[in-house]
N, C-alpha and C positions, 0 to 999 in steps of 0.2 A: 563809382560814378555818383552815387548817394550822396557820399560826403564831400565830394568836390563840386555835386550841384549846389548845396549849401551856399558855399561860398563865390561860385564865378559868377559872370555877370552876361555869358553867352555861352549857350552851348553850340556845338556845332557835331552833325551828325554827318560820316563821313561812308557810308555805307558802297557797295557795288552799285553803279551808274544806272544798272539793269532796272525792271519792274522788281526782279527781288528785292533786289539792293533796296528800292524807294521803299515795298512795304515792310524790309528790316525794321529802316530809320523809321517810320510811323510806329510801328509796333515797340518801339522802344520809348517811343517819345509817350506813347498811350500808357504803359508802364510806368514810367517813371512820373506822369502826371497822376498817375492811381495810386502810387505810394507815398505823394506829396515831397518827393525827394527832389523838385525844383522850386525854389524859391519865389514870392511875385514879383509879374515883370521880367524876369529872365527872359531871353532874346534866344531864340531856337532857330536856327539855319542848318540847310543841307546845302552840301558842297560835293563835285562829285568830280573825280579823274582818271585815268585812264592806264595812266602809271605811277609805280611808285618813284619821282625823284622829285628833288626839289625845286625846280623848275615847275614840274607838273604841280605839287599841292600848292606853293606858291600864287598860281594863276586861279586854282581852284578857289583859295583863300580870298582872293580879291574880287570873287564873283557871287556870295552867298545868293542862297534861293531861300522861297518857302518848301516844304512836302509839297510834291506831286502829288493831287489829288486824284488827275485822270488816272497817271500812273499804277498806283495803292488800288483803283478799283478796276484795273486791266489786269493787275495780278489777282485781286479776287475773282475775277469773272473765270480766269486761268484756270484757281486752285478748284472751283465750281466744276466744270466741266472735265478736269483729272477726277474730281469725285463721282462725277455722275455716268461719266463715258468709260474713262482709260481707265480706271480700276475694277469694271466688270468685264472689257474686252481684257484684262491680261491673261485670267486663264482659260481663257480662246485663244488665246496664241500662246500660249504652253504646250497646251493639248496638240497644234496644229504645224507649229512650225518649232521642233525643238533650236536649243540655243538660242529664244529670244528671250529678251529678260522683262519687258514692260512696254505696256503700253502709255502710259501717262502722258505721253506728249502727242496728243490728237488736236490740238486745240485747233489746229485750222483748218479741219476738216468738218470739226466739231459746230466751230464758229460759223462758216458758210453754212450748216443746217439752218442756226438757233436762228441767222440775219435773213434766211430766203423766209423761215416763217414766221417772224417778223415782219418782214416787208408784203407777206400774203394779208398779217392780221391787218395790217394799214390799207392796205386797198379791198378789203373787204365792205361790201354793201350789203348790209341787212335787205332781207324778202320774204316779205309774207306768203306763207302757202298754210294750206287747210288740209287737212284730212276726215274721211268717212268712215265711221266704224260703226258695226253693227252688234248688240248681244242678239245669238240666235239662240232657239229652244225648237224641239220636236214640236212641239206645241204652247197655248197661250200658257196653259195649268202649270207649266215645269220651270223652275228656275235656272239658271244660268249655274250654278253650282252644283243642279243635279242632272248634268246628262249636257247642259248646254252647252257654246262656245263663241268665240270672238271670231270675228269676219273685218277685213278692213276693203274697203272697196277698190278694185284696181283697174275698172275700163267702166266707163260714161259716155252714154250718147255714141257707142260702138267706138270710140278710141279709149289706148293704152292711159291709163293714168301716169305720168312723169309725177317728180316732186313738187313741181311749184303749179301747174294744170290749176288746181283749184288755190287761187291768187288772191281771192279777200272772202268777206264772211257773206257776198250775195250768191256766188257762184257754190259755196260752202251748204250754205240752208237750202239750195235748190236742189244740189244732189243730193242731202240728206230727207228733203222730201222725197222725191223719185225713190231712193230706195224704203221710206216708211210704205208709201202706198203700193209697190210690187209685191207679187207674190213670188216668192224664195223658194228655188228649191235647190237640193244636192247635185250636182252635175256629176261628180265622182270622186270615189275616194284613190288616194294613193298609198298606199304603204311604204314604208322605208327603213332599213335596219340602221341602225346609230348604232356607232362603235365609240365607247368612249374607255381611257384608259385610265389607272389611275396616279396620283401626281406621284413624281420621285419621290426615293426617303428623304427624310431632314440631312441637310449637313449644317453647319454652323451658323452659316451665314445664312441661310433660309430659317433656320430655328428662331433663329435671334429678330429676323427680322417678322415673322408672323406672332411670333410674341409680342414686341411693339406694339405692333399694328392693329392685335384683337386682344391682349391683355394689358397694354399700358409699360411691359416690363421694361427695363433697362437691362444692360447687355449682361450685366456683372446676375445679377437675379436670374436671368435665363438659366445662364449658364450652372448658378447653385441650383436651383430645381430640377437640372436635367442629371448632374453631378449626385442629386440624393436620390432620385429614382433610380438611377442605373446600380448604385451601392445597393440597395433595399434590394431591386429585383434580378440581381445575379445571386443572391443568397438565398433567395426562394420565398421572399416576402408575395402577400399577398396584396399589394395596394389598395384593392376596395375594401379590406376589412376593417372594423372600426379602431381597433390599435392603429392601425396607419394610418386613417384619414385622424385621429388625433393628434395622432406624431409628425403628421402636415402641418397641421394647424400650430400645433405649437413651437417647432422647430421654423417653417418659412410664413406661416400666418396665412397660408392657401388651402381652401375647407373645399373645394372640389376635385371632380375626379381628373384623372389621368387620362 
């Protein structure tokens, strides 16, 4: 196609009719304008049919378009949300329903989310509301770091606080007077146990992606650093020792611990 762009005086891209098909022909046509392998002034049309005979490319021929530009960005919008949705629900339905193979083709289930919050962010009206908080202390002497704690005010004037209740900054300084000049005390305390558990092991995909996310790594890097730890410490290596943290350094350029 290189060397016959050279030379013609139209290209003509003939790709599947579909949203793929449209961003084949662009992805091609981006291609080959990135390798300079079309000539200036070359005439670039998409033409599209339905079947192969002659009749049908014939009619086709006689009807040149430009690229679909909706098209190319409804197949991106597509390959987006296969990225975002359908390739983390598939092994949710591995797991769930055997014999299913993928999920990748959620998009309209997808799309009616991405458009209902959407159409919330558009009729969305900004509202001012205020908040009250107080630093309390056992007394005036003691600082808030030493023994003290945060209070945020939740009923005035004997009603419930809602979120928007205190609506601009007059309503704002009046409650935060009333509570500068009351005297504070404890009503009562509650105790309560918290159960917290801790996160799963790493699998790949978690590895890779909290590496990103708090080291900057790329996927190929992750994966050597987890590749030379696991060699070192199946053999009985000691990783904080200073041999290793120099054989880090030198071998992947990473001077910290494990």
């Amino acid at each position: 196609m290189e060397c016959e762009g050279v030379r013609a005086e139209m290209l003509v891209l003939a790709s599947d009719p579909d949203r793929e098909g449209e961003a084949i022909a662009w992805h091609v046509l981006e291609m080959l304008t990135m390798e300079g392998a079309l000539k200036k002034g070359m005439k670039v049309k998409r033409v599209v049919f339905n079947e192969i005979t002659k009749a049908a490319v014939l009619r086709a021929m006689e009807a040149p378009r430009e690229i679909s530009g909706t098209l190319v960005n409804a197949y991106l919008a597509r390959r987006a949300l296969d990225y975002l949705i359908g390739f983390d629900l598939s092994p949710v339905l591995w797991r769930k329903l055997p014999g299913s193979k993928s999920a990748g083709r959620v998009q309209s289930a997808a799309l009616r989310l991405v458009c209902e919050r959407e159409l919330a962010i558009e009729a969305f009206h900004p509202q001012e509301y205020w908040t009250v908080e107080a630093q309390l202390t056992k007394d005036a002497s003691n600082s808030v770091s030493r023994g003290g704690f945060r209070a945020r005010l939740t009923h005035y004037l004997g009603e419930k606080l809602g979120q928007f209740s205190l609506g601009n900054s007059i309503e704002a300084e009046a409650a935060s007077k009333s509570v500068g000049e009351a005297k504070l005390r404890v009503g009562s305390v509650k105790k309560s146990l918290l159960r917290r558990t801790p996160p799963a092991p790493y699998i790949t995909s978690t590895l890779q992606q909290d590496a990103s996310t708090k080291l900057a790594f790329g996927a190929s890097r992750t994966m050597a650093v987890s590749s030379f730890h696991q060699r070192f410490k199946s053999v009985g290596f000691d990783m904080e020792s200073d041999n290793c943290v120099d054989l880090r350094v030198g071998f992947l350029g990473i001077p910290f611990a494990w």
